[in-house]
C-alpha positions in Angstrom: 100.2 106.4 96.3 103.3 105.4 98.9 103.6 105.2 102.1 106.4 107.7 102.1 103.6 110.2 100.2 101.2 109.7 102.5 103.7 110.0 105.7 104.6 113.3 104.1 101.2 114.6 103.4 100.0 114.2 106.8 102.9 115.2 108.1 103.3 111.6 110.4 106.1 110.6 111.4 108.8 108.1 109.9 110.0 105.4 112.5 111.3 103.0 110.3 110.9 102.1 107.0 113.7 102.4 104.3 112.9 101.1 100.5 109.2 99.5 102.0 108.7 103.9 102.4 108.0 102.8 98.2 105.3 100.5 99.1 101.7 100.9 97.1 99.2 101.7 99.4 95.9 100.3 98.0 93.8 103.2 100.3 92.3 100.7 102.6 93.1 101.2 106.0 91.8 99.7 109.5 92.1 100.6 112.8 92.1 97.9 116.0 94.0 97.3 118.8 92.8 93.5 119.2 95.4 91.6 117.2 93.5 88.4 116.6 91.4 90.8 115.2 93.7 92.3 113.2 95.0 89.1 112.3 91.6 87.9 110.2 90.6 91.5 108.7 93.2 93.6 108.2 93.4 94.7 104.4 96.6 93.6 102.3 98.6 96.8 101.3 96.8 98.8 103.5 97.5 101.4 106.3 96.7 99.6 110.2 96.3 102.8 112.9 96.6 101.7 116.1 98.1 102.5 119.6 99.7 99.1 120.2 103.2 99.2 119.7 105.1 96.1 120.5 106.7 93.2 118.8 103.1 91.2 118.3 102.1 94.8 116.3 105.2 94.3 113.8 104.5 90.3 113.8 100.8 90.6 112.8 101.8 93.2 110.5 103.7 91.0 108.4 101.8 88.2 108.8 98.6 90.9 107.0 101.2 92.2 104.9 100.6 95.7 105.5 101.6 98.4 103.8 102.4 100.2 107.2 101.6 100.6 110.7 100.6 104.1 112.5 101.1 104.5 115.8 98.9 107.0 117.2 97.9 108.9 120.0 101.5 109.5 120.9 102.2 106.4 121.9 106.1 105.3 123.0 107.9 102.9 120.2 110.7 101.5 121.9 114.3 100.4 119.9 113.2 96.7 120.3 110.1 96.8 118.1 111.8 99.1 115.9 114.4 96.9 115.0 112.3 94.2 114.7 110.2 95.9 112.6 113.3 97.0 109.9 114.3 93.6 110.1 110.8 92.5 109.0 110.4 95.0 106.5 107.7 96.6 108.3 107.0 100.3 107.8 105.8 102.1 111.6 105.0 105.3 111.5 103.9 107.8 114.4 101.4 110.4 115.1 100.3 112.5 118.4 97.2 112.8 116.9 94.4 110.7 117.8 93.3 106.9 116.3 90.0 108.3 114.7 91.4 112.2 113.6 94.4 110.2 112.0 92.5 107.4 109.9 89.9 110.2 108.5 92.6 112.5 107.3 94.1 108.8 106.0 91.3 107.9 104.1 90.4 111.3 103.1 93.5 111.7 101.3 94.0 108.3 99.4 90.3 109.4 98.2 91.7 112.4 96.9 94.4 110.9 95.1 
């Protein structure tokens, strides 16, 4: 499934993203918020839900070469990291709901699928 499916489905929010929105999703996801962590076990092609949202987020994420980024728990994106993060190719989306409530309903759908 795509990213853009998935955004749709679960009805999160697209910050950014343009033709990556047609990025494979290989239904591994992982949620952190330490990006060194991130850095070493974040899943190629998957889904990272987290509430950091600053430039480092989009940089690790490319570095992992993600599929996409949620921001939950509401948290603020500012222009900055979303132009940085269409320059990178980086998809962000966004969520109110919580880190944990958005990665089940994440994982419960790619297992569906």
């Amino acid at each position: 499934m795509t990213v853009e499916q998935i955004a749709q489905k679960l009805d999160l929010r697209i910050v950014c993203g343009g033709d990556s929105l047609q990025r494979e999703v290989n239904g591994r996801l992982y949620c952190c918020d330490l990006l060194s962590i991130v850095m070493g076990r974040a899943p190629a092609d998957g889904v990272w839900v987290t509430v950091m949202a600053n430039l480092n987020t989009v940089a690790v994420a490319v570095l992992c070469d993600l599929a996409c980024v949620v921001v939950a728990e509401g948290m603020a994106i500012d222009e900055t990291v979303t132009a940085r993060a269409e320059q990178q190719g980086v998809v962000l989306l966004a969520t109110e709901k919580p880190v944990y409530e958005t990665a089940r309903a994440i994982d419960r759908y790619c297992n569906e699928a």
